[in-house]
C-alpha positions, -999 to 999 in steps of 0.1 A, spaced: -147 332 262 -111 331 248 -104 350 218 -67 343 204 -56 369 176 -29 366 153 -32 406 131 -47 437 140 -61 452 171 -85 430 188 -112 452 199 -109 483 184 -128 515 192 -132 543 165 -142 578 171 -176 586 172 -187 544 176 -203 545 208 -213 565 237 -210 548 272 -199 513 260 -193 485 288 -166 460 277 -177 433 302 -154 405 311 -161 392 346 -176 359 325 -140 350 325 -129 367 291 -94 369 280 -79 384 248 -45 366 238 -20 381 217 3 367 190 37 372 177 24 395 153 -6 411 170 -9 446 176 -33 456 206 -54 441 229 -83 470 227 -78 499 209 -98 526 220 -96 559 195 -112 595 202 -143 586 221 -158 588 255 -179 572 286 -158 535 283 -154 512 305 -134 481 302 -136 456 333 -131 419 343 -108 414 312 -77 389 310 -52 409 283 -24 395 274 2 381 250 6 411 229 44 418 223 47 438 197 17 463 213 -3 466 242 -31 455 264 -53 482 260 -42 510 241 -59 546 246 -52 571 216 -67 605 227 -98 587 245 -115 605 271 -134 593 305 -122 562 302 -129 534 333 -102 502 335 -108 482 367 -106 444 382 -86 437 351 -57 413 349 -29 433 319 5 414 314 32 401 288 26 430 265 48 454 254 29 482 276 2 470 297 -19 508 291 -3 531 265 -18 563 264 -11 588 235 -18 622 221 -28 624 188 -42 657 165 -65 676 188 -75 647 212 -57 637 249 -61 610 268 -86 629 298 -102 619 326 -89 581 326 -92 563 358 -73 531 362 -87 510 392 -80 476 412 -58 464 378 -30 435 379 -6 448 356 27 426 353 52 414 332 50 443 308 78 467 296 60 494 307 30 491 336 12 521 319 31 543 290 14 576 291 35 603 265 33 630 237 25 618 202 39 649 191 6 662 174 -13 694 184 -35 685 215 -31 691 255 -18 669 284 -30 643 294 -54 660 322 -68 645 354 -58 614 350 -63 584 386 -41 557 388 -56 543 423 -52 505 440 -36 484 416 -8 462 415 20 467 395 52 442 395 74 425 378 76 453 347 112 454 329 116 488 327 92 503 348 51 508 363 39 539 356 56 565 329 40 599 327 56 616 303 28 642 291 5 648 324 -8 677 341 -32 667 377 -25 634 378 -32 614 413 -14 584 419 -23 566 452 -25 535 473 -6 515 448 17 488 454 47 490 431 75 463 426 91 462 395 125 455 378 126 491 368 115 527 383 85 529 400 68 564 392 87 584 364 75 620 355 86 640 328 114 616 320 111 619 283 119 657 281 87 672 282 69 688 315 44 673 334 26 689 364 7 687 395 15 653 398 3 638 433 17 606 444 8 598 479 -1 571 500 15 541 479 38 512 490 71 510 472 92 480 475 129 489 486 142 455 499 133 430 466 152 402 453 181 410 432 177 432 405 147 455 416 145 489 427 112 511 430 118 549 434 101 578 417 120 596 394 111 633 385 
């Protein structure tokens, strides 16, 4: 099915909804953005989500999926481009985006591949976080921000963007453990791109 939204989130998750919810979309669904949509799939405070098979995209002034303190989250085989962030991840009061595993994604075309940061509101790191086996390319300013992590693995990923590849702790604030290994980073692009981890 296509679903084509002009206001508001598309699918959006509140705290407490469900418990182990499946967002299915290997029937071929796709969620396209407007000008003046907001998110693709706004998942609050909740847990035991998975999101798979899904074409997001067309959201320019938010993002594919966006995660606001959700917890053991699952995003894999999904296809997450033209949006202002293709996965934004965000603190807010007394939740942290925890145990989010981000699998086998497309994620191109984006500002930002993945936007994890503080919201500035009382709540821990972003803990435990997997970013393994996805493609990320052809983001403007970068793939993968982390920005308010602590035990984050990043591996076998292929990264070739416009901007910086991995950046950690690049907005002020400290992130560790953070384990990148085992990822291909492309060096010798076309004009214009660079892919480097920045710490």
């Amino acid at each position: 099915e296509i679903y084509t939204l002009s206001l508001h989130d598309a699918l959006p998750i509140s705290a407490g909804d469900v418990l182990d919810l499946d967002i299915d979309g290997e029937g071929g669904c796709q969620l396209i953005g407007t000008a003046a949509a907001q998110n693709g799939i706004h998942v609050m405070p909740d847990n035991m989500l998975t999101i798979r098979g899904m074409r997001i995209f067309g959201f320019n002034k938010g993002n594919g999926i966006e995660l606001s303190g959700a917890n053991s989250v699952q995003i894999f085989r999904n296809a997450i481009y033209a949006n202002q962030h293709g996965i934004d991840m965000v603190t807010i009061p007394h939740f942290a985006p925890n145990a989010i595993h981000v699998t086998d994604n497309e994620i191109f075309q984006n500002d930002w591949g993945v936007y994890s940061h503080n919201g500035h509101a009382p709540a821990t790191r972003g803990l435990a976080n997997v970013y393994r086996d996805n493609v990320l390319e052809g983001n403007r300013t970068g793939d993968l921000f982390l920005g308010w992590d602590a035990h984050t693995l990043v591996e076998g990923n292929y990264f070739e963007s416009r901007g910086v590849a991995v950046a950690a702790g690049l907005a002020g604030d400290k992130v560790f453990d953070i384990h990148v290994v085992r990822n291909y980073f492309t060096v010798n692009g076309s004009a214009g791109y660079r892919s480097e981890v920045e710490l």
